[in-house]
Residue frames as qw, qx, qy, qz and C-alpha x, y, z in Angstrom:
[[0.212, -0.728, 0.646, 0.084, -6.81, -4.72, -14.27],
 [0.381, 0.486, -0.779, -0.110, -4.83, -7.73, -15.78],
 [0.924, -0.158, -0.077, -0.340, -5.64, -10.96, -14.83],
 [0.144, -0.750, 0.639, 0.092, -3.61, -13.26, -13.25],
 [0.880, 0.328, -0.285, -0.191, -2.14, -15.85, -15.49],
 [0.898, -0.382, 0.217, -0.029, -0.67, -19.14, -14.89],
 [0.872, 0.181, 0.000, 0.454, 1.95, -19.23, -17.17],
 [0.474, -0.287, -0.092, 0.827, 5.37, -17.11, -16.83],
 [0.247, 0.878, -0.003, -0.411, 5.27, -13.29, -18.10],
 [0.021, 0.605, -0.486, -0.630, 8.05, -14.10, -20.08],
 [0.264, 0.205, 0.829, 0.448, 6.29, -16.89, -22.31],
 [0.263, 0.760, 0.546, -0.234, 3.18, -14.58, -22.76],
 [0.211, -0.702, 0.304, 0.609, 5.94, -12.03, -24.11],
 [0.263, -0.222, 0.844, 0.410, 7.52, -14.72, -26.34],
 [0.356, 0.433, 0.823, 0.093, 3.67, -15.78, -27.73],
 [0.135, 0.918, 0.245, -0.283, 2.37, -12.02, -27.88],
 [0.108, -0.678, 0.506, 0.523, 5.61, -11.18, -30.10],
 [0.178, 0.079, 0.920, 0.341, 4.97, -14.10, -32.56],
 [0.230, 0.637, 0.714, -0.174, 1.56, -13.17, -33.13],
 [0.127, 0.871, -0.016, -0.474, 2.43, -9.79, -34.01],
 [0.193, -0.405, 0.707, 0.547, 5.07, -11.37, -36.45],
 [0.238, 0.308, 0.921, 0.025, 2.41, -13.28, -37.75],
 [0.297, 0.799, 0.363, -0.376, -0.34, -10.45, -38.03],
 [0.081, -0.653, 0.484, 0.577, 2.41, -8.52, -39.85],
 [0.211, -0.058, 0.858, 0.464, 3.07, -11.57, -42.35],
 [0.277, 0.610, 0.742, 0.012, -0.85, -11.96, -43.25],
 [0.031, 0.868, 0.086, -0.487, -1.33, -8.09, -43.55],
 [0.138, 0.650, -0.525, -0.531, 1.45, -7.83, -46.04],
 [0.839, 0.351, -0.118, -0.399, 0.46, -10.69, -48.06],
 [0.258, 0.499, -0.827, -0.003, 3.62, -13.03, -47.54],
 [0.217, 0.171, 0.886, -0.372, 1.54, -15.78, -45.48],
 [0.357, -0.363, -0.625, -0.592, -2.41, -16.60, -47.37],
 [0.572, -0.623, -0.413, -0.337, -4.15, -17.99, -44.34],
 [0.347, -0.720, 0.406, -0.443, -4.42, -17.71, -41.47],
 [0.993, -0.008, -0.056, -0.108, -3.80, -21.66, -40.62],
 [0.792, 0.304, -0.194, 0.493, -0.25, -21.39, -41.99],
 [0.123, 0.737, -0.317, 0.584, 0.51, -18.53, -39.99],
 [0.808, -0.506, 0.050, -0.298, -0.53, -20.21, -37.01],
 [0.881, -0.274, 0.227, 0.313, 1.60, -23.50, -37.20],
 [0.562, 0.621, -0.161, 0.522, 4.48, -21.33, -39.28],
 [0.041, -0.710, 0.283, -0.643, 4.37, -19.14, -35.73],
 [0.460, -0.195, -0.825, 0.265, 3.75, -22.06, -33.49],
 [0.220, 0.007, 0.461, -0.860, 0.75, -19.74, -31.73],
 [0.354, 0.296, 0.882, -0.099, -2.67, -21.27, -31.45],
 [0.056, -0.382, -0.619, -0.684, -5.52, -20.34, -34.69],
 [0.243, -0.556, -0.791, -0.076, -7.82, -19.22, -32.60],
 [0.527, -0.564, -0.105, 0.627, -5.81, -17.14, -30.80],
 [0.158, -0.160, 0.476, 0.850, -4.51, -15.21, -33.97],
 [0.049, -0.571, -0.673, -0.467, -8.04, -15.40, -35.56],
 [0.243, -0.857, -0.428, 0.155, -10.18, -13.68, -32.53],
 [0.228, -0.560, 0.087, 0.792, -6.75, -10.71, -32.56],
 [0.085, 0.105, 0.342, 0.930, -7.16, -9.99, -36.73],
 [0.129, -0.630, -0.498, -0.582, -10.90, -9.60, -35.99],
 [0.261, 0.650, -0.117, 0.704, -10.21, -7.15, -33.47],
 [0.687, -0.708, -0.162, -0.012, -10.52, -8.85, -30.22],
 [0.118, 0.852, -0.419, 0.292, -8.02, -6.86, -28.40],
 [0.530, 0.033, -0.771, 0.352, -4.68, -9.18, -25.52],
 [0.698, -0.569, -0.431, -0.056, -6.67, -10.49, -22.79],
 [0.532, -0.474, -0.348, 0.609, -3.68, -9.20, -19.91],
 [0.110, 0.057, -0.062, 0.990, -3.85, -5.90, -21.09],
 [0.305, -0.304, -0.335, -0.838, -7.59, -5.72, -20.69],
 [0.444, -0.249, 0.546, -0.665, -9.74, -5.11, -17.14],
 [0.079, 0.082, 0.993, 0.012, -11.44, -8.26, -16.20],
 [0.287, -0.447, -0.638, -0.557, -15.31, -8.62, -17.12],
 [0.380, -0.681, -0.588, 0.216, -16.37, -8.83, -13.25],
 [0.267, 0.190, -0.116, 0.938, -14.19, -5.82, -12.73],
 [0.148, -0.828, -0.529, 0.112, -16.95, -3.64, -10.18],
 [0.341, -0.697, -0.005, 0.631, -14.87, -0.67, -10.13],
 [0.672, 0.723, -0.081, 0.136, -13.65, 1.37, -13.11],
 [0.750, 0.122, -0.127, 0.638, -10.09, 2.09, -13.41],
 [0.096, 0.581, -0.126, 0.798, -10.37, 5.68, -12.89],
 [0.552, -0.680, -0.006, -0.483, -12.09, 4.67, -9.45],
 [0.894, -0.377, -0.118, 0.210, -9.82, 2.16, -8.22],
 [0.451, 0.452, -0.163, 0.752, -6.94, 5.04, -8.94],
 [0.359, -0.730, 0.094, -0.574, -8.97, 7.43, -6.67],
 [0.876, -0.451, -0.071, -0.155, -9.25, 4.56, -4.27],
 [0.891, -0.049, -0.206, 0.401, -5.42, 4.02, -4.44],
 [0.287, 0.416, -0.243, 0.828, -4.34, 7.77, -3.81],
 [0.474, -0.654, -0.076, -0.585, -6.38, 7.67, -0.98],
 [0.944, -0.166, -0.134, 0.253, -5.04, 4.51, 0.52],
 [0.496, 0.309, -0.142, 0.799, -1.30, 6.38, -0.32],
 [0.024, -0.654, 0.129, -0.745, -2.62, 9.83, 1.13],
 [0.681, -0.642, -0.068, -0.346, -3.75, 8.36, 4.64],
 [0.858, 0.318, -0.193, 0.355, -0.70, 6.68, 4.54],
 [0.342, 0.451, -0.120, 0.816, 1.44, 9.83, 4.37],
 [0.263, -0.620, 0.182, -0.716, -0.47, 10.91, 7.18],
 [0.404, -0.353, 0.648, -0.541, -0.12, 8.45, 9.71],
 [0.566, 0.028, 0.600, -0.565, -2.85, 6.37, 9.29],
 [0.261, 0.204, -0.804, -0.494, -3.14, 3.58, 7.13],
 [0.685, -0.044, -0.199, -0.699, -6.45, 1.91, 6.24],
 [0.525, 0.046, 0.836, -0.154, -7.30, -1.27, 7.84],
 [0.103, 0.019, 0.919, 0.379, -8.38, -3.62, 5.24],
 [0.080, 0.657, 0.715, -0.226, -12.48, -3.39, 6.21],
 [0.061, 0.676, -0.115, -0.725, -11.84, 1.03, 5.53],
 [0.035, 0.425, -0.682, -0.594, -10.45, 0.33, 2.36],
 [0.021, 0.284, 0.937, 0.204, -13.50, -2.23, 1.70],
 [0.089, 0.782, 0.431, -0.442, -16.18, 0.30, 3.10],
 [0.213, 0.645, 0.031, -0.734, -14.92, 3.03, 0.63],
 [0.186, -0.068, 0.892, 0.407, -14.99, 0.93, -2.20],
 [0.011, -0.706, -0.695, -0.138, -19.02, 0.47, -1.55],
 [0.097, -0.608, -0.090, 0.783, -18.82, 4.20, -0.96],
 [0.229, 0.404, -0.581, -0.668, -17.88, 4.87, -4.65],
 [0.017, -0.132, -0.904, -0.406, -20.21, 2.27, -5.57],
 [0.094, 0.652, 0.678, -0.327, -23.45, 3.92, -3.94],
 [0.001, -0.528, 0.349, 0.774, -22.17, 7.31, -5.26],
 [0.166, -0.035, -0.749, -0.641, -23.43, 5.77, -9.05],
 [0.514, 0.154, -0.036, -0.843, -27.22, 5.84, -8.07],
 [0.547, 0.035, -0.781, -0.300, -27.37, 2.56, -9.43],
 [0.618, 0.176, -0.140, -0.754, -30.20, 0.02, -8.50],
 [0.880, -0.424, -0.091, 0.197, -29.91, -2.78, -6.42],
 [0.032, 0.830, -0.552, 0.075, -26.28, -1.00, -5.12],
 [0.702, 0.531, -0.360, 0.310, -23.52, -2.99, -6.14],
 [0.434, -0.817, 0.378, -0.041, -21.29, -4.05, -3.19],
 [0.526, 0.464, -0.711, 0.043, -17.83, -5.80, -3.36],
 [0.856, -0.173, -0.454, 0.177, -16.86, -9.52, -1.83],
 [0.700, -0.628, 0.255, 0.226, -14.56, -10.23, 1.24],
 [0.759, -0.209, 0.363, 0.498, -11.94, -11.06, -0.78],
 [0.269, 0.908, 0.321, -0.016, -11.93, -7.98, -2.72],
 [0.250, -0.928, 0.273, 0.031, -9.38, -5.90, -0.93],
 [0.631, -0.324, 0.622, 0.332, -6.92, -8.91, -1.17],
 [0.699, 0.394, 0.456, 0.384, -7.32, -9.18, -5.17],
 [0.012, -0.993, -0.109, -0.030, -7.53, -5.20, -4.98],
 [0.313, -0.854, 0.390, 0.143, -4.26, -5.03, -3.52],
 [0.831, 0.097, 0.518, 0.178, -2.87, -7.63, -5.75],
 [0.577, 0.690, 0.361, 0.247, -3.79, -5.97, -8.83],
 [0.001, -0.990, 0.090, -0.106, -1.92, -2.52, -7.49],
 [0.733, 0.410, -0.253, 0.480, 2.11, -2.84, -8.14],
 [0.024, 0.534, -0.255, 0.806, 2.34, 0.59, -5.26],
 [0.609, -0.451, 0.145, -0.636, 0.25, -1.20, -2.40],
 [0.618, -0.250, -0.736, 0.118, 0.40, -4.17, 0.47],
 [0.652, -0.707, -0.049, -0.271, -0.44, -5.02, 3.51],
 [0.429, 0.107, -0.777, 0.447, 1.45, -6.02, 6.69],
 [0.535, -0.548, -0.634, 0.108, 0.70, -6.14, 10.49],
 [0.146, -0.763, 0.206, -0.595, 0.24, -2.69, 12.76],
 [0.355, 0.074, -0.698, 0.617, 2.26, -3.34, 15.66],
 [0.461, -0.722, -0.496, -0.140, -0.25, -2.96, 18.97],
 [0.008, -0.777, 0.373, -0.506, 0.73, -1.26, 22.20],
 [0.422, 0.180, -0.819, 0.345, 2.45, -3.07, 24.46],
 [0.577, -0.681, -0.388, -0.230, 0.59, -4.40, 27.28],
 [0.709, -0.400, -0.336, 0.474, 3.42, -4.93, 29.70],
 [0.348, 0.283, -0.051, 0.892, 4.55, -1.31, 28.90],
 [0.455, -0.659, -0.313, -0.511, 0.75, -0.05, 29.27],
 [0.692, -0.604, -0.379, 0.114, 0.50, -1.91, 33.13],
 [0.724, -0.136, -0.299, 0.607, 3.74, -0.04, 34.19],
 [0.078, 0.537, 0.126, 0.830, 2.83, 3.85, 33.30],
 [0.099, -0.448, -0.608, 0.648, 1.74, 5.98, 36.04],
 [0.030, 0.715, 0.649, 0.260, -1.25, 7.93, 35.53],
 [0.056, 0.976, 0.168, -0.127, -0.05, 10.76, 37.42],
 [0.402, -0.543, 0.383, 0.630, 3.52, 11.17, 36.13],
 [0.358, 0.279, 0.611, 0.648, 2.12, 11.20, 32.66],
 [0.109, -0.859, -0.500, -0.012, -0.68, 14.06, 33.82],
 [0.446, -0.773, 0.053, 0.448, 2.20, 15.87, 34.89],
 [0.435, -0.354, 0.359, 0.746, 3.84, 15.92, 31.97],
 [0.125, 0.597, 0.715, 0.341, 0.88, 16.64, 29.50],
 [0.108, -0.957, -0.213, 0.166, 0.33, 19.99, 31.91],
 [0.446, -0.637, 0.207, 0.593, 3.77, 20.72, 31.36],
 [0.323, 0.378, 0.694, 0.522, 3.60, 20.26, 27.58],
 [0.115, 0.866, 0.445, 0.195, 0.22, 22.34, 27.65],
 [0.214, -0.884, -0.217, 0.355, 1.43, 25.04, 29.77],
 [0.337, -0.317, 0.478, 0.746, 5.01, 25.43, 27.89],
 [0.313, 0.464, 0.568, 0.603, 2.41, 25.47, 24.25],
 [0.116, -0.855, -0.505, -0.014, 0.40, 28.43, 26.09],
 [0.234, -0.791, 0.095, 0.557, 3.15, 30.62, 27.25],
 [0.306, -0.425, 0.418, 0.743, 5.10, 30.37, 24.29],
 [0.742, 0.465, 0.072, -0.478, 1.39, 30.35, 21.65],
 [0.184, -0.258, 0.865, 0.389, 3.22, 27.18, 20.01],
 [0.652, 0.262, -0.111, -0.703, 0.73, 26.23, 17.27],
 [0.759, -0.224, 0.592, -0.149, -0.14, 22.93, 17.07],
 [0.837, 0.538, -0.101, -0.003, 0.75, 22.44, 13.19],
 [0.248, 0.768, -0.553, 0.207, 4.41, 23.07, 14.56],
 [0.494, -0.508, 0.605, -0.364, 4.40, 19.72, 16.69],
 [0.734, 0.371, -0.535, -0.193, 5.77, 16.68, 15.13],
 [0.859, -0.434, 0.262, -0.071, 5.87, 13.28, 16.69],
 [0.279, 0.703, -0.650, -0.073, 9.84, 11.84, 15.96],
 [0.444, -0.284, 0.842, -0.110, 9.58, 8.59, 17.73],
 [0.595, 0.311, -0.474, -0.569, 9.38, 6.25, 14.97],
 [0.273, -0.009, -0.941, 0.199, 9.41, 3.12, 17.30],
 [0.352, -0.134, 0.366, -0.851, 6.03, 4.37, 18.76],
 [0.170, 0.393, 0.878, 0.212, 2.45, 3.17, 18.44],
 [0.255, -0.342, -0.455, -0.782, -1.04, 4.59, 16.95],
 [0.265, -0.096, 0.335, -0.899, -2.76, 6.40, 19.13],
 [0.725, 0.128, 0.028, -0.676, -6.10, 4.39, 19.86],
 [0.762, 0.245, -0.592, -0.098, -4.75, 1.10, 18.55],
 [0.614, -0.528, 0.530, -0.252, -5.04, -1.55, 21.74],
 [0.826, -0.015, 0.558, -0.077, -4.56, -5.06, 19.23],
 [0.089, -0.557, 0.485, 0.668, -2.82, -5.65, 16.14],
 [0.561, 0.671, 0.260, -0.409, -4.13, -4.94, 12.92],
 [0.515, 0.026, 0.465, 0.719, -3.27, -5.41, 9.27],
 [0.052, 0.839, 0.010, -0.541, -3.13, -2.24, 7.43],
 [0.757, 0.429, 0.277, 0.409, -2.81, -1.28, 3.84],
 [0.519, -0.687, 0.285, 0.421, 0.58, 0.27, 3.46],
 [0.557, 0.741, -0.362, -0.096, 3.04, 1.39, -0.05],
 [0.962, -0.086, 0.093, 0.243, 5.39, -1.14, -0.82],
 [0.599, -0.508, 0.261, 0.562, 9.15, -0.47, -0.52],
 [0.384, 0.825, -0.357, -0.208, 11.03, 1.95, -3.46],
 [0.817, 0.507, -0.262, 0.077, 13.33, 0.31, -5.38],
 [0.243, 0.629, -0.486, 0.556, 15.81, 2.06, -3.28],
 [0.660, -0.493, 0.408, -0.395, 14.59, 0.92, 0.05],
 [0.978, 0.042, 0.176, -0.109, 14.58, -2.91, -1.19],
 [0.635, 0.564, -0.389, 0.358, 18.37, -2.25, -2.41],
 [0.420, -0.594, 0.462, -0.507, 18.89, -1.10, 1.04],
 [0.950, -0.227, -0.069, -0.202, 17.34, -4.22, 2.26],
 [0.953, 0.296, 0.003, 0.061, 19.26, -6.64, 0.20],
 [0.231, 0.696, -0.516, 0.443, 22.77, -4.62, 0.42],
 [0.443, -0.546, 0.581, -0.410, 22.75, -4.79, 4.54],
 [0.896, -0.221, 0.316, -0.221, 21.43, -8.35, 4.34],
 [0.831, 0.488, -0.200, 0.177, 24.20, -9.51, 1.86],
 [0.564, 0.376, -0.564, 0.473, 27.23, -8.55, 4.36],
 [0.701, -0.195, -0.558, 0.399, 27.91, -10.01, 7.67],
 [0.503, -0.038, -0.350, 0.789, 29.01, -6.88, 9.01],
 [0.371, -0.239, 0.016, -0.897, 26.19, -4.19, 8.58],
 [0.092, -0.563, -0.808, 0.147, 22.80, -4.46, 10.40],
 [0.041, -0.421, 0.079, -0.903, 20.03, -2.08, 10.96],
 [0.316, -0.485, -0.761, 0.293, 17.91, -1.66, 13.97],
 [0.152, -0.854, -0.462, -0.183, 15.99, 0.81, 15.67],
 [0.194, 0.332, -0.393, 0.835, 16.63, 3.95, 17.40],
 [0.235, -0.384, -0.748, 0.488, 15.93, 3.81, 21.33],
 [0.198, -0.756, -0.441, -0.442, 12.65, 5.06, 21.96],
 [0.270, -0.503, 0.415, -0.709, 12.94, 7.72, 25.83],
 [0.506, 0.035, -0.849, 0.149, 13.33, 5.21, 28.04],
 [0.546, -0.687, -0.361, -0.316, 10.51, 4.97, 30.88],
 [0.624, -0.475, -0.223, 0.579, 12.78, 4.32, 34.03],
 [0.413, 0.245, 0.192, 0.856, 14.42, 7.77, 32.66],
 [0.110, -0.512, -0.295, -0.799, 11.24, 9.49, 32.42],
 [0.523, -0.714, -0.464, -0.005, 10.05, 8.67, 36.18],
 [0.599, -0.383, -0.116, 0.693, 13.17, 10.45, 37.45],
 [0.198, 0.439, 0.137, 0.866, 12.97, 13.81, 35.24],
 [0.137, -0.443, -0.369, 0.806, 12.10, 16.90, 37.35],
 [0.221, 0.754, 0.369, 0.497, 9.00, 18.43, 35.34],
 [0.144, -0.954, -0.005, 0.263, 10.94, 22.10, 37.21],
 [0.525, -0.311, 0.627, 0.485, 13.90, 21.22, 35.43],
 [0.412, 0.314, 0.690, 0.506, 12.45, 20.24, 32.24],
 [0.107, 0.960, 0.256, -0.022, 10.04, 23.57, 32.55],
 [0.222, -0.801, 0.152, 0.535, 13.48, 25.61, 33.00],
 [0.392, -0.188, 0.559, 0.706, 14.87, 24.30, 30.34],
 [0.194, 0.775, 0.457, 0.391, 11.48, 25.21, 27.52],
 [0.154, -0.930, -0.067, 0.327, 12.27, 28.84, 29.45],
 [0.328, -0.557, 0.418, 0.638, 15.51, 28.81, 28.32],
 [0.457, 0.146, 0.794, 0.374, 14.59, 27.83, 24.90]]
């Protein structure tokens, strides 16, 4: 992947367009050397010398350390995306482990492993990937659950999937204020970055005074000690 360079993109544009004016001029004989084209294009001789003898532009071309290829750090990013889509985004360490995966995989002879700071240049280099923090489960929420009013409703759950053979591909969690199952402490997690559209969103709501967004209320607990699991069973009957 591209290196990253200190100066703007849009002088690298401005320098990488002159040069080409420049090749052009030499090529078609209106310019002799290569000297004059230089300070005629105001781009450095060296620079213009190493492109006509076919060294190819440094940001379009993978760095030397590069340990991956390109066709593996794709795999490595539709995997990142597909766990994603399913819930479960990679903790940073995952997403370092398969990396050396796909580097043992080559056979090669002392294996080849990548740095700590891998994953962070990794995710850098990808335009379709960051990170952020995975929200934990609340403790104070944790300490307050009963153990057997949630037992109760877990039999009621099962028993309602048994009578009615509800397959479990048909059971979709909707609470999007929740947490990850298993997750007791918060984690960063690689995650796609916002569509175009989302980040218009954003920027729309946050530009006028009057919109906001916020969450929708998760099933409030005080709520759920009071439900009648005979009630809630009549009603899957009725359903």
């Amino acid at each position: 992947m591209p290196p990253i360079r200190s100066q703007s993109a849009s002088k690298l544009e401005q320098q990488e367009g002159r040069l080409l004016l420049a090749i052009q001029a030499l090529q078609n004989g209106d310019i002799s050397s290569i000297t004059l084209a230089a300070r005629t294009f105001s781009i450095p001789r060296t620079t213009l010398r190493d492109r006509l003898s076919g060294c190819s532009q440094r940001s379009t071309t993978r760095a030397n350390s590069s340990k991956l290829t390109a066709i593996e750090e794709e795999s490595l990013q539709k995997w990142i995306l597909s766990m994603d889509s399913r819930g479960s985004a990679p903790r940073p360490s995952m997403v370092q482990e398969m990396a050396n995966l796909l580097l043992e995989k080559r056979g090669t002879t002392p294996v080849i492993l990548v740095g700590e700071k891998w994953v962070y240049n990794f995710i850098k280099r990808r335009p379709l990937l960051s990170s952020r923090f995975l929200r934990r489960y609340n403790y104070e929420r944790a300490k307050c659950e009963d153990p057997k009013i949630i037992g109760e409703w877990f039999n009621l759950v099962q028993k309602t999937i048994i009578q009615f053979g509800i397959d479990p591909d048909d059971i979709y969690n909707f609470d999007k204020t929740g947490f990850a199952m298993g997750l007791i402490v918060t984690v960063k997690v690689i995650i796609p970055v916002l569509s175009v559209g989302e980040k218009w969103v954003y920027n729309f709501i946050k530009r006028y005074p009057s919109l906001s967004s916020r969450f929708l209320r998760r099933y409030n607990y005080e709520r759920a000690k009071c439900e009648d699991p005979k009630i809630i069973g009549e009603w899957f009957n009725l359903i």
